[in-house]
Residue frames as a rotation matrix with the C-alpha (Angstrom) as fourth column:
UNK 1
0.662 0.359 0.658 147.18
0.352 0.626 -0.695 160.29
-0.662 0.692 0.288 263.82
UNK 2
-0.300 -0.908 -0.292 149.58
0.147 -0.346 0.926 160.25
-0.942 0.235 0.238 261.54
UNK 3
0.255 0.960 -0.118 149.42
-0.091 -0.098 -0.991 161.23
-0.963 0.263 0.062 257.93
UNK 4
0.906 0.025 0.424 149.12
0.232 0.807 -0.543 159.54
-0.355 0.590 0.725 254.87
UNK 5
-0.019 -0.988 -0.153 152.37
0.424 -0.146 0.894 159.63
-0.905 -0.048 0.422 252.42
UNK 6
-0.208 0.025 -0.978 153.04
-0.533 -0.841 0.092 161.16
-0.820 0.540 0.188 249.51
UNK 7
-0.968 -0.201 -0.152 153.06
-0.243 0.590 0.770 158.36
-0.065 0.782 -0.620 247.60
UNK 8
-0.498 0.849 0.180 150.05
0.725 0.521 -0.451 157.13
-0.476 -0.094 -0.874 248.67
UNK 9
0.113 0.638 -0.762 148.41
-0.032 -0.764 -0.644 160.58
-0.993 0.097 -0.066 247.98
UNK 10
-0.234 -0.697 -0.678 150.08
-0.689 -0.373 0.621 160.42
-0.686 0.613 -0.393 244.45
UNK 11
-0.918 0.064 0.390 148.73
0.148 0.971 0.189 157.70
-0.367 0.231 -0.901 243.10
UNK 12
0.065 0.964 -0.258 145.23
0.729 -0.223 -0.648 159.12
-0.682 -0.146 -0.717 243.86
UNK 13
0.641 0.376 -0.669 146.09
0.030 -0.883 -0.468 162.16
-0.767 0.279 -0.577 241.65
UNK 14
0.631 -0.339 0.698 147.86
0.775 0.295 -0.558 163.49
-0.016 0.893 0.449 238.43
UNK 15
-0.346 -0.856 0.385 149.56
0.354 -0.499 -0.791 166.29
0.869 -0.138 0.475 240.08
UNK 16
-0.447 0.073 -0.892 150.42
0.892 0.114 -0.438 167.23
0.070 -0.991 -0.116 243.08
UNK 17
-0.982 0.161 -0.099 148.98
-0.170 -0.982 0.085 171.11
-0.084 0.100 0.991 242.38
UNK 18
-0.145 0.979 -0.146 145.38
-0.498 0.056 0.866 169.15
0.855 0.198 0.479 242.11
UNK 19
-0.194 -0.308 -0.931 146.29
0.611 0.705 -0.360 167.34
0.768 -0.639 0.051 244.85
UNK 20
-0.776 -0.384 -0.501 146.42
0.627 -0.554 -0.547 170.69
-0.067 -0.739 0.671 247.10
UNK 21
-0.736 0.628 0.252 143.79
-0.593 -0.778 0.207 172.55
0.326 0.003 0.945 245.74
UNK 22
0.016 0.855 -0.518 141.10
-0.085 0.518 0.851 169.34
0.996 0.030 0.081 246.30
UNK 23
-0.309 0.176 -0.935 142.33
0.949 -0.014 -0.316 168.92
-0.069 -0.984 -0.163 250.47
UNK 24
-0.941 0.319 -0.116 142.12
-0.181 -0.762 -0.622 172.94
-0.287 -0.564 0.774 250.84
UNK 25
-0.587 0.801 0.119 138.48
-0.640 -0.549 0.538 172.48
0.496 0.240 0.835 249.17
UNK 26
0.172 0.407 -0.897 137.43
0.360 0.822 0.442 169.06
0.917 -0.399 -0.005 251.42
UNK 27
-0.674 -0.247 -0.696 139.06
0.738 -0.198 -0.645 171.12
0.021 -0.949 0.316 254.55
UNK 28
-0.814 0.383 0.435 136.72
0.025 -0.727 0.686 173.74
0.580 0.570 0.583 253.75
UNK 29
0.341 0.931 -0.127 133.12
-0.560 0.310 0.768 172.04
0.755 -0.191 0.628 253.79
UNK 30
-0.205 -0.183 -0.961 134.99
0.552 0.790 -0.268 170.17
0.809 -0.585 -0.061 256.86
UNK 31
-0.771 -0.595 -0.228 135.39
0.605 -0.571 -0.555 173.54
0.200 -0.566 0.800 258.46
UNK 32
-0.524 0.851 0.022 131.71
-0.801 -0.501 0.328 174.53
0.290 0.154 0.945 257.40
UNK 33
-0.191 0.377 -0.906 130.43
-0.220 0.883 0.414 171.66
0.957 0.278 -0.086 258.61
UNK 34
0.382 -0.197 0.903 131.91
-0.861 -0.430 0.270 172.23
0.335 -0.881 -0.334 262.10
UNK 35
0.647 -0.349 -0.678 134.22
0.027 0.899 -0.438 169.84
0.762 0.265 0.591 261.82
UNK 36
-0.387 -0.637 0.666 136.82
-0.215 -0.640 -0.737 172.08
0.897 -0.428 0.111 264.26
UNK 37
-0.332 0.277 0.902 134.75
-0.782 -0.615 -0.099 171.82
0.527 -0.738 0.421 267.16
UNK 38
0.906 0.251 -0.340 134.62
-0.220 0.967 0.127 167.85
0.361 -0.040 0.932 267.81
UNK 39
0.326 -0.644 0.692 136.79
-0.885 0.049 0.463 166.87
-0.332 -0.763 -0.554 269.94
UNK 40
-0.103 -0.475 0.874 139.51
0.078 0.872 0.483 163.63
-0.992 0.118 -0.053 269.59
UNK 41
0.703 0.099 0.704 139.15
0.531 0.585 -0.613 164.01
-0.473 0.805 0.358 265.65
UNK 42
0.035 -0.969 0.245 141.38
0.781 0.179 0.598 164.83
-0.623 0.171 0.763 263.42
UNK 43
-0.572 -0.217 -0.791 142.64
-0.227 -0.885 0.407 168.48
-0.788 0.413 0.456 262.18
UNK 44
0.660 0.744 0.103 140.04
-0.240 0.339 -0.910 169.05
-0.712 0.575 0.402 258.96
UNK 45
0.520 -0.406 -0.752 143.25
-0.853 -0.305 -0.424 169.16
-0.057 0.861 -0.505 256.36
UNK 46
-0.883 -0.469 0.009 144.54
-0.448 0.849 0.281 165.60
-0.139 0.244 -0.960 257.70
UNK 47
-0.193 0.596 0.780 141.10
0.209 0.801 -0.560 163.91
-0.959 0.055 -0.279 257.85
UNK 48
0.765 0.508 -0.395 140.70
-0.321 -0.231 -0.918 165.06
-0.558 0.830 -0.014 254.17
UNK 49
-0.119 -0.638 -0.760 144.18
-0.958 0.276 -0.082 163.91
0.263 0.718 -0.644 252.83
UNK 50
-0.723 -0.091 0.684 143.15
-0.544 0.686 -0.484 160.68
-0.426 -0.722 -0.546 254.76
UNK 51
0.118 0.904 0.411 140.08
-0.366 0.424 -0.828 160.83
-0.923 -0.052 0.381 252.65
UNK 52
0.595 -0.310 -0.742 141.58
-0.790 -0.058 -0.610 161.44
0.146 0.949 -0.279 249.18
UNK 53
-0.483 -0.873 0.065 143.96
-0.875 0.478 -0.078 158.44
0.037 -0.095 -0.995 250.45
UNK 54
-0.823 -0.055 0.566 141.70
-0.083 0.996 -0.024 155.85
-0.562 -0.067 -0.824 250.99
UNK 55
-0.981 0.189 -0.045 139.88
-0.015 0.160 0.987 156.93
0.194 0.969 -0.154 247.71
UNK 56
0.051 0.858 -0.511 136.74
0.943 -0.210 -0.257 157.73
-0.328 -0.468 -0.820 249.79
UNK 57
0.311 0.248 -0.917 137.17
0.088 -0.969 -0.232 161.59
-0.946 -0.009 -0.323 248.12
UNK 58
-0.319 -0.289 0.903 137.68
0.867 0.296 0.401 161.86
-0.383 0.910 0.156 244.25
UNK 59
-0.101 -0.318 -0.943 138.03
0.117 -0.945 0.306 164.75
-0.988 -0.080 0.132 242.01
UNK 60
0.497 0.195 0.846 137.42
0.858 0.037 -0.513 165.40
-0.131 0.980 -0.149 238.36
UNK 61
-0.491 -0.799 -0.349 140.45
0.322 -0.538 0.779 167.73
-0.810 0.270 0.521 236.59
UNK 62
0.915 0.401 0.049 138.61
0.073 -0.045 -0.996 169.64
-0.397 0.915 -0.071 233.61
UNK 63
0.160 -0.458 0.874 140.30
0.901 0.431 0.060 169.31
-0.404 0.778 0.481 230.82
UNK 64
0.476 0.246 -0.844 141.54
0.205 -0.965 -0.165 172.49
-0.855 -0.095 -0.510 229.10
UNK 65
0.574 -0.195 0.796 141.93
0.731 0.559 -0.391 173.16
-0.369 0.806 0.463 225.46
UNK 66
-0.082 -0.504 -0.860 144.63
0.297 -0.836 0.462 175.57
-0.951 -0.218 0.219 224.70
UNK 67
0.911 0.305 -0.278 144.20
-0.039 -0.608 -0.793 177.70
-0.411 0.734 -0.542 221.50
């Protein structure tokens, strides 16, 4: 399985640094889940940029107010 482009991912996000921290935290709970141990599926870090691509995984960026 191939995985998604950048663009595509890009769209989905407002930088790519939120972009990277939201797969490592969806590969996580993929990896706690026992995602790893299922044969024929995809690696947890593509089936999560796969998710954040087809907008089936979403993310909320707090806002910080600098001083």
């Amino acid at each position: 399985m191939e995985q998604p482009s950048l663009e595509q991912l890009t769209r989905r996000s407002d930088s790519r640094y939120a972009l990277v921290v939201a797969v490592a935290k969806r590969a996580r709970v993929l990896l706690d889940e026992g995602a790893e141990d299922e044969p024929g599926l995809p690696k947890p870090v593509t089936q999560a940029l796969w998710e954040i691509a087809k907008g089936d995984l979403s993310y909320d960026r707090p806002q910080i107010a600098l001083k």
